[in-house]
N, C-alpha and C positions, 0 to 999 in steps of 0.2 A: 496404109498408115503404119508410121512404125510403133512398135513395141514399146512402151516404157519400161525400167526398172521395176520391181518388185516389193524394193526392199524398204526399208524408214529412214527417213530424212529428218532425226529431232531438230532440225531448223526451221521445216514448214510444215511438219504435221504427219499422219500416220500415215501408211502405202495406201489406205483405201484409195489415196487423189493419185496415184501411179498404177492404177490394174492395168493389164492387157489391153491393149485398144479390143481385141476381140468379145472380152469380158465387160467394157466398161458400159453402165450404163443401163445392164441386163439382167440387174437382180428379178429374184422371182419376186412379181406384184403381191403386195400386202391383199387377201381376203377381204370382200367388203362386208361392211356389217350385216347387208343380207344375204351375205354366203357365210354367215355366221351364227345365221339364227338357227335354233334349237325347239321343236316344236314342244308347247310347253312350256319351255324357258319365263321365268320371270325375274325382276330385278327387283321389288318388291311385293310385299302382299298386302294387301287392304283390311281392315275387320269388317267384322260381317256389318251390313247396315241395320240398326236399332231404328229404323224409320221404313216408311214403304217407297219401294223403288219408286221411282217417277221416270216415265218414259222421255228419254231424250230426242227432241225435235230433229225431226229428219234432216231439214236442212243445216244442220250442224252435224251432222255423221258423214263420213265417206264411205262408199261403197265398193267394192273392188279393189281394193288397196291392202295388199301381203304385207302388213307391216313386220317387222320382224321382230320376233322374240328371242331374248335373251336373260344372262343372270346376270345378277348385278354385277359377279367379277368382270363379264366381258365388256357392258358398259364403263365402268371404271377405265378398265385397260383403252377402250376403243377411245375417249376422250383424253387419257394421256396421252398414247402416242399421236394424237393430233396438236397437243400442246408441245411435242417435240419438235414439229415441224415447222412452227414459230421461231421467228427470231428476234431474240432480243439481247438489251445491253446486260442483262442478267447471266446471259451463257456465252455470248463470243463479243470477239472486237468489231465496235459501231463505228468508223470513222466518217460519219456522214457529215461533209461540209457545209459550213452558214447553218446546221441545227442544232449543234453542241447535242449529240446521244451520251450526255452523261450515266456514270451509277445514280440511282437514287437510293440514299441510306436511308438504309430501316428503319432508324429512330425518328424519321420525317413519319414514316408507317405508322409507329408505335403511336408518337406525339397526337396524329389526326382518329385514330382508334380510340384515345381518350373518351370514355363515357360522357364526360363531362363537356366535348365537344360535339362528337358523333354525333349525340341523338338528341341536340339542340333542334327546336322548332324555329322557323325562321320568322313567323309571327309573335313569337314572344315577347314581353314585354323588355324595355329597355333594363326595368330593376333588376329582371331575372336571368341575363345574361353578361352584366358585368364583366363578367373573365373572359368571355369572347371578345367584347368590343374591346377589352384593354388592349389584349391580343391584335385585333385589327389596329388599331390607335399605333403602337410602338411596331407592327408591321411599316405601316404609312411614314414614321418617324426615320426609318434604318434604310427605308427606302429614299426617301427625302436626302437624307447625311450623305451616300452611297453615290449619288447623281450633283450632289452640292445643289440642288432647288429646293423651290420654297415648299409647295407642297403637293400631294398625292393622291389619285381617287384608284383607291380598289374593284373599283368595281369592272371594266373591261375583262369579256372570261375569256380573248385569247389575244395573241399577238397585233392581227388584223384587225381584231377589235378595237384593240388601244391606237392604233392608227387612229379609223374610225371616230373615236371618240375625241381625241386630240384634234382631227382635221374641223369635227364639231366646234370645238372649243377655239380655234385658232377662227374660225368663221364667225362666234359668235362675238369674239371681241373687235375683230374689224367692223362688223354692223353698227354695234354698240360705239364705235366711234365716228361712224359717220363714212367707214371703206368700207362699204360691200361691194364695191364694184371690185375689189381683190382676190379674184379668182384662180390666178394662174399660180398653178404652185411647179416648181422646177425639181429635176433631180438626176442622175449620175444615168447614164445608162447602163449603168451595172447593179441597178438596183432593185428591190428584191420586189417578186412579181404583184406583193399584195399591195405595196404603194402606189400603184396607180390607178389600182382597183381599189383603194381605197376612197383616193378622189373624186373617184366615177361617183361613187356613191353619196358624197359628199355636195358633190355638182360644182368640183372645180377639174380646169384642164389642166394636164400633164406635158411637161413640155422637156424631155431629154436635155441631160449636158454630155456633151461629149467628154470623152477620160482619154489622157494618154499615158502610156506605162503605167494602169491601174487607179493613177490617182484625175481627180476632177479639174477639168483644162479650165482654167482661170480667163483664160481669154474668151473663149468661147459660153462662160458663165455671164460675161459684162456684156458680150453681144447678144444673147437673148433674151437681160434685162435693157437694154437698149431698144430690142426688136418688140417687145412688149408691153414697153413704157414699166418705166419702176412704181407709177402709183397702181397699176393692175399684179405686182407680184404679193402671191402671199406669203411666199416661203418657197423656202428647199429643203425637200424631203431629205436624209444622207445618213448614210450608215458609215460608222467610225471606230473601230478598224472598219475597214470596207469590205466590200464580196472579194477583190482581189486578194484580200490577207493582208492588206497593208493599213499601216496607219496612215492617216493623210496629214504630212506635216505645214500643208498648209489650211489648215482646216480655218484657223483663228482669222488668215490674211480672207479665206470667202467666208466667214462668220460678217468678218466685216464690210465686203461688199452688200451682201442681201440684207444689213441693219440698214448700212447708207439709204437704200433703195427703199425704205420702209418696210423689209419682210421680216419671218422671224424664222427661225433653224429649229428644225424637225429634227429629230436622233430617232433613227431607226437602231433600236437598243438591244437588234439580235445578238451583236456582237461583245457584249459586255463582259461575257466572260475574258476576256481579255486585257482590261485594265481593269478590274474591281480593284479600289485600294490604290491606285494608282495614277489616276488620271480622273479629275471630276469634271463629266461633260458640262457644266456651269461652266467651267475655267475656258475650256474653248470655244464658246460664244452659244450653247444650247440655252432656246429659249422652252423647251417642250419636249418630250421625249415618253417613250414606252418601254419598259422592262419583256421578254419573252419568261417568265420563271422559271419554266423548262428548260427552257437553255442555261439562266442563269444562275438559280437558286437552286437545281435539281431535282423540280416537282416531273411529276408522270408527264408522257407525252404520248402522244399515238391515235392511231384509230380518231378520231375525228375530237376527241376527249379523255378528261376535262384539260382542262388549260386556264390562264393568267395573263393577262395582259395590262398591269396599272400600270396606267400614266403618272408623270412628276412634271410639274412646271416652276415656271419661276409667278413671284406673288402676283403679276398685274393680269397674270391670267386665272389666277384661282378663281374668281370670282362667276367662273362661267364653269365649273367643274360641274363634274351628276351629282345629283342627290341622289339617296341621303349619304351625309357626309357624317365619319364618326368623329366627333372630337370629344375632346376633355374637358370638363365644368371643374377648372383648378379649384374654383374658392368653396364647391361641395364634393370634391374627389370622386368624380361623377363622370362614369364615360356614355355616351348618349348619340344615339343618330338625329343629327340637324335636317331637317329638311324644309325651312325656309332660307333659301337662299334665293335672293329674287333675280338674279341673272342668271340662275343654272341652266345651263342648255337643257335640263330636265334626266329621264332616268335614260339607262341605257340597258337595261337587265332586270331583271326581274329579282327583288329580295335586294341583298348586300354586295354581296358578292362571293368566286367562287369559294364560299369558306375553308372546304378542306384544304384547298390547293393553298390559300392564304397562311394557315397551320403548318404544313405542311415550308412552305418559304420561311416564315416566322422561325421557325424549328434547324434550319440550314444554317441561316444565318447566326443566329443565336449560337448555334454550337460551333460555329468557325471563327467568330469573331473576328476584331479591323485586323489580325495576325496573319488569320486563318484565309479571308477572303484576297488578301494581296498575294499569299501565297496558290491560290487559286492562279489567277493570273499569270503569277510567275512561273509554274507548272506549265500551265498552257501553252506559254509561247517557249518557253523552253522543249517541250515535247514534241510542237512542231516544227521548231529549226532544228532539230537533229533529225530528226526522218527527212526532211526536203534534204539535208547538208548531205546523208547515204544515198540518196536518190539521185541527186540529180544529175549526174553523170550516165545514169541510164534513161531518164525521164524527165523530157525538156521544160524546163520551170520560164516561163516568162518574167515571172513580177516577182522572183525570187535571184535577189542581185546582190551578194553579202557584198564582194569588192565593190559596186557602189555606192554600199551601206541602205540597201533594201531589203532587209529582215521579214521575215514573216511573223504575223502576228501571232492569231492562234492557230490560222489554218493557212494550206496553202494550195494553189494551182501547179496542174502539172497538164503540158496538153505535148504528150507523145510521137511526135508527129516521126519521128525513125522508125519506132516501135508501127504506127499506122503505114507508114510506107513501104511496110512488108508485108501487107494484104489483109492483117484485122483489123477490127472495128472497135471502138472503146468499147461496142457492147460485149465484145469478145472477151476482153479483160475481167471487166464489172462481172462478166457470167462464171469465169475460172476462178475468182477470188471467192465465191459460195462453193467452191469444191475444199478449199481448203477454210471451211468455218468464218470468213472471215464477211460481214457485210458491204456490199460496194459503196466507194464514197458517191457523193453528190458529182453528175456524170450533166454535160454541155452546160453550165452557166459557171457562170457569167459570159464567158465565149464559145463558144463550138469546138467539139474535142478534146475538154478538158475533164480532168478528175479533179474536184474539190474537196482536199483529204484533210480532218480535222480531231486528232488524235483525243483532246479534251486534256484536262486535267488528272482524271481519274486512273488514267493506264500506268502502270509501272512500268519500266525501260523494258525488261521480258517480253513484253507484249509488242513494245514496240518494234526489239529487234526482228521478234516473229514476222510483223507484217512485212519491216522492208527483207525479210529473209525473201518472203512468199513473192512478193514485187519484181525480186530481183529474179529468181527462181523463174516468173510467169515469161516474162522477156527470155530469159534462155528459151523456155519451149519456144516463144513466136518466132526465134531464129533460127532452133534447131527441130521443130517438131509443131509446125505450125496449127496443123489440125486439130491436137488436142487440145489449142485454143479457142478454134474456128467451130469444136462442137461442143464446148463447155455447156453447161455444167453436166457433169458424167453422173455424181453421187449425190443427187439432191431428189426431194420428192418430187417435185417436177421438171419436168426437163423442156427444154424452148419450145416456145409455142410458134406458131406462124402470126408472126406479129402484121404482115400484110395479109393474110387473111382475115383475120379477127376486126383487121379495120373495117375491110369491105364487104363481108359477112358475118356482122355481129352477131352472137347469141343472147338475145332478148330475153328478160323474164321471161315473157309471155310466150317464148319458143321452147321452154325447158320441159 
């Protein structure tokens, strides 16, 4: 292998991502906490006991077990440098496509810390939390204006969930009119994995449309309402902008095929950060839809939670929404949870809903206002047609077509195929972009061998020139220095695993 340079590149970051092929890769391992303990060591001390011991039951003690002692400085220490080892949108750039890895601002933090909210009981009576429910109420109100529908249940706590719950709701208004046999719900096949695991769950079938050049093939839409008969459809799932990055300008012309047909139009609402302010999914024929808040408003995301998923509909579907519903008693200035509503598909969650996370949205929006929120948008897609427009001359963009006036939304696809045809792999990329700080985008979807890079709103130009610096940068090595692609990552705490081993000899709990 050859040698790298040594020196700093202020383009793409500091020589650590340039050591010596000899050197790379070979620091001396970090000490483990049991080659750290100190006999004697302790991290705290207890008072003595004012009561008489009680013998602790055997079978709650371990026996044989060195555990290791330590002071409380080395504990400290030994849990910080493992939160250095995390990555998040706090310390580097997250360009992970179709999740929108925004900042979340602090004052979202502060606003949900509130005493006043925090350590609300969720049994409490309606009198004694008025400021909450108002809060929920003009939550439901911003979201409602936002989508142009009529109105909103908070209560879904994640994206998949509000699926879920709208597929509910779309199911129980067919029953209630005498179409149950309307099962078959349609959608893009670029479309995102929880919608038709959604339907599973739901106990309707999934039935692909095929896409050409990104957007949803209209003909082939008519023949599998054809092939299906239009009184069995119940909709089309669809996300807009789409996984491709594009908007679909004909979204309005297949709004109105699947009404003809008696169905109703699903907004998978990951993509909103994109047109907030902008574009009201009412206007292009949405009967029903889900917000992600994470994506859109900039609540937390990760690790399995919390999260947000309310739905917005239009009025003839309200009626089958979850309880309890908060509204407003105008003529006693009274906000209150309803929970007679006798068509409600019934609860879907337990309590209200996710409260903090709802504070937390309330609090976004609220400080961006209708100014703030279009300029979201406009940031966004502005941020990602200047990185695809650097790009793409080195990284082949399919669904990015300015001369035919196919813009990219907020994000965009790139599928490499010059760059692969000189013997890496996208994982090879994905792995060398965590040597220079930088997290990998979203890697084979919507098609096979793509990167779905989606810069967000939040990054300033800086940041962005960094990555297509690094981007560009990565592609010279795969031309000139292929290997220090081929064994990325060199300077990370872990380094490649045997990803066919691990498949066919797993390590089991129960092996550890």
């Amino acid at each position: 292998m050859t040698s790298t340079t040594t020196t700093t590149d202020p383009a793409v970051g500091d020589a650590r991502h340039r050591l010596p092929a000899e050197t790379r890769g070979r620091r001396v391992p970090e000490r483990t906490i049991f080659e750290k303990s100190t006999t004697g060591a302790r991290a705290i001390e207890y008072p003595r006991l004012d009561v008489e011991e009680s013998a602790v039951p055997a079978e709650l003690t371990t026996s044989g077990t060195d555990w290791p002692e330590l002071s409380q400085l080395q504990v400290i220490r030994h849990y910080h440098h493992l939160s250095q080892r995390n990555f998040s949108i706090d310390g580097e750039f997250y360009p992970l496509g179709s999740c929108t890895m925004k900042y979340n601002p602090r004052i979202n933090e502060w606003a949900a810390a509130r005493p006043g909210l925090a350590s609300l009981h969720p049994l409490q009576d309606d009198d004694d939390i008025q400021g909450a429910l108002e809060l929920l109420f003009r939550t439901r109100r911003m979201l409602e204006e936002i989508s142009g529908l009529d109105e909103a249940s908070l209560q879904p706590a994640a994206g998949a969930h509000g699926e879920y719950t709208a597929l509910k709701v779309m199911r129980a208004y067919f029953a209630d009119h005498g179409q149950a046999q309307r099962d078959v719900v349609l959608a893009p096949d670029t479309a995102h994995g929880t919608n038709p695991a959604s339907c599973a769950m739901c106990g309707a079938g999934v039935v692909n449309v095929k896409t050409v050049d990104g957007y949803t093939d209209i003909d082939d839409l008519r023949r599998l309402i054809d092939e299906h008969g239009a009184e069995n459809i119940a909709g089309l799932m669809i996300t807009n902008p789409n996984t491709a990055g594009l908007f679909d300008s004909k979204i309005i012309e297949t709004a109105e095929i699947i009404h003809k047909a008696g169905g109703l139009i699903y907004l998978d609402g990951a993509n909103m950060n994109a047109i907030l302010g902008k574009a009201l999914p009412r206007d292009f024929g949405v009967d029903v839809m889900h917000y992600n808040v994470h994506k859109t408003f900039s609540t937390p995301h990760g690790c399995g939670g919390p999260g947000g998923g309310p739905i917005v509909v239009r009025d003839f579907l309200a009626p089958y929404l979850p309880v309890p519903q908060v509204i407003h008693d105008e003529a006693n200035d009274r906000y209150a949870l309803k929970h007679d509503i006798p068509k409600s598909i019934g609860k879907v969650r337990s309590f209200i809903t996710q409260f903090g996370i709802m504070v937390r949205c309330w609090t976004y929006i609220a400080s961006c206002g209708p100014d703030g929120l279009r300029n979201i948008a406009e940031t966004a897609v502005i941020n990602a047609n200047y990185i695809a427009s650097r790009l793409r001359h080195r990284y082949e963009m399919p669904y990015f077509r300015p001369e035919a006036g196919a813009y990219a939304a907020h994000e965009f696809i790139t599928v490499p195929r010059s760059l692969l045809d000189r013997g890496v792999k996208l994982d090879d990329i994905a792995k060398r972009l965590i040597d220079y700080g930088i997290h990998p985008p979203t890697m084979h979807w919507p098609v096979i061998n793509c990167l779905m890079v989606e810069p967000t709103d939040t990054e300033p130009r800086n940041v962005l020139d960094r990555f297509v610096d690094v981007m560009l940068k990565i592609a010279d090595e795969i031309e000139g220095d292929i290997e220090t692609v081929q064994q990325a990552p060199h300077d990370a705490p872990t380094r490649r695993i045997d990803v066919v081993g691990s498949d066919r000899k797993p390590r089991l709990v129960s092996d550890l």
